[in-house]
C-alpha positions in Angstrom: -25.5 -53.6 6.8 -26.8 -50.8 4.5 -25.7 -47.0 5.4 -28.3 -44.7 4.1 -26.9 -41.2 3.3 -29.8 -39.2 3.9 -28.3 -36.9 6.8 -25.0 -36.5 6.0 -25.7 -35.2 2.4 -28.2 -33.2 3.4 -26.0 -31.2 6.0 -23.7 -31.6 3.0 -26.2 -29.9 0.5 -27.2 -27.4 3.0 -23.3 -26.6 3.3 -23.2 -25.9 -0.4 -26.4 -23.8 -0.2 -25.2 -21.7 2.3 -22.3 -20.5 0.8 -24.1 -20.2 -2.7 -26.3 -17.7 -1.0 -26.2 -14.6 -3.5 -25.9 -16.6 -6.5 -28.5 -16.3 -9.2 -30.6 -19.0 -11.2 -29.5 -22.5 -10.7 -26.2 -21.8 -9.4 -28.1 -21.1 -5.6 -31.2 -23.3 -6.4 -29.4 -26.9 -7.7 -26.3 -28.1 -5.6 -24.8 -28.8 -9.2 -25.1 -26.1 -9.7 -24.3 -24.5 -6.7 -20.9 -26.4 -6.4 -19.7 -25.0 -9.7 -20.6 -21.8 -9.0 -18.2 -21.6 -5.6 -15.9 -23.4 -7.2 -15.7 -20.3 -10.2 -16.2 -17.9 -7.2 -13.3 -19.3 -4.8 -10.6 -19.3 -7.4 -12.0 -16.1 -8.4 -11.5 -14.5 -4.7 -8.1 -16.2 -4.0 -7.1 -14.7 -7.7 -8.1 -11.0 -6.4 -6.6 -11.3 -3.0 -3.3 -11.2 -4.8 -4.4 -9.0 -7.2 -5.6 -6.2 -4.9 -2.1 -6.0 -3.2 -0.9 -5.3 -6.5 -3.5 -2.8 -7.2 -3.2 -1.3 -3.6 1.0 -0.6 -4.7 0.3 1.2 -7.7 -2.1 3.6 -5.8 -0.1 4.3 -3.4 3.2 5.0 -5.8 0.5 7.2 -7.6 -0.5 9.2 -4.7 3.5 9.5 -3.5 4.2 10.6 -7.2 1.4 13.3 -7.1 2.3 15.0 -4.0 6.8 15.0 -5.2 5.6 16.5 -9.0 3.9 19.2 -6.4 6.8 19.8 -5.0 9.3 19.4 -8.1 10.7 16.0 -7.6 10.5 12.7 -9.0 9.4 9.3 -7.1 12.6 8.1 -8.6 15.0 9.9 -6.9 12.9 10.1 -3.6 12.5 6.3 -3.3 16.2 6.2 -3.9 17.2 8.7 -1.1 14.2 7.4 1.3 16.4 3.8 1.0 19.3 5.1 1.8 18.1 7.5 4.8 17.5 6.2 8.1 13.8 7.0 7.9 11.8 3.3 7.9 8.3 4.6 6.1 6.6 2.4 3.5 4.7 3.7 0.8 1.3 2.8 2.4 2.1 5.5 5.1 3.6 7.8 2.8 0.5 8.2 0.7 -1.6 8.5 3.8 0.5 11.3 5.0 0.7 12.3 1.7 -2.7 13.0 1.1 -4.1 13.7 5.0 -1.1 15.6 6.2 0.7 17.6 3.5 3.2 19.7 6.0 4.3 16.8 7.3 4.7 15.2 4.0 6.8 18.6 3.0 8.8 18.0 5.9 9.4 14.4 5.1 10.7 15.6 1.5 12.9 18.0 2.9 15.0 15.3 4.9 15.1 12.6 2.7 15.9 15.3 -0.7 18.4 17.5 1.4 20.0 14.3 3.6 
């Protein structure tokens, strides 16, 4: 007996179609199209993922940096300290407080610098 594909590549197509929405030119109108396109765009997005923790580190260490050269010390030496003190703060937190809350941030320098 012959299966006729009709609905299930259909739902399949409108599958494709929906997550091409955005897309410009062929790559939303054809599903050839279409399917190459979030193909590119998948790879591209799981790529970045990884790429904006990166990104997000190297802010951060920035931002850390700014506020030690403010108060005449290096990121080297404070990591170094800030490892071996019993304070547990990562450098997410410490550019937030950094920026948002610069007493505290003083008083954070002061404990790990002056252990």
């Amino acid at each position: 007996m012959r299966v006729k594909t009709g609905i299930v590549r259909r739902k399949r197509h409108n599958k494709i179609k929906k997550m091409a929405k955005g897309f410009r030119g062929h790559r939303r109108r054809s599903v050839r199209g279409a399917k190459e396109g979030i193909l590119h765009a998948l790879k591209h997005s799981y790529v970045n993922r990884k790429q904006k923790k990166r990104t997000m580190r190297r802010l951060w260490i920035t931002r850390i940096n700014a506020g030690l050269k403010a108060r005449g010390h290096s990121y080297r030496d404070f990591i170094h300290n800030l490892t071996a003190s019993p304070l547990e703060l990562d450098r997410k937190v410490l550019s937030k407080i950094a920026m948002h809350d610069p007493s505290t941030f003083d008083t954070i320098v002061d404990k790990v610098m002056n252990k």
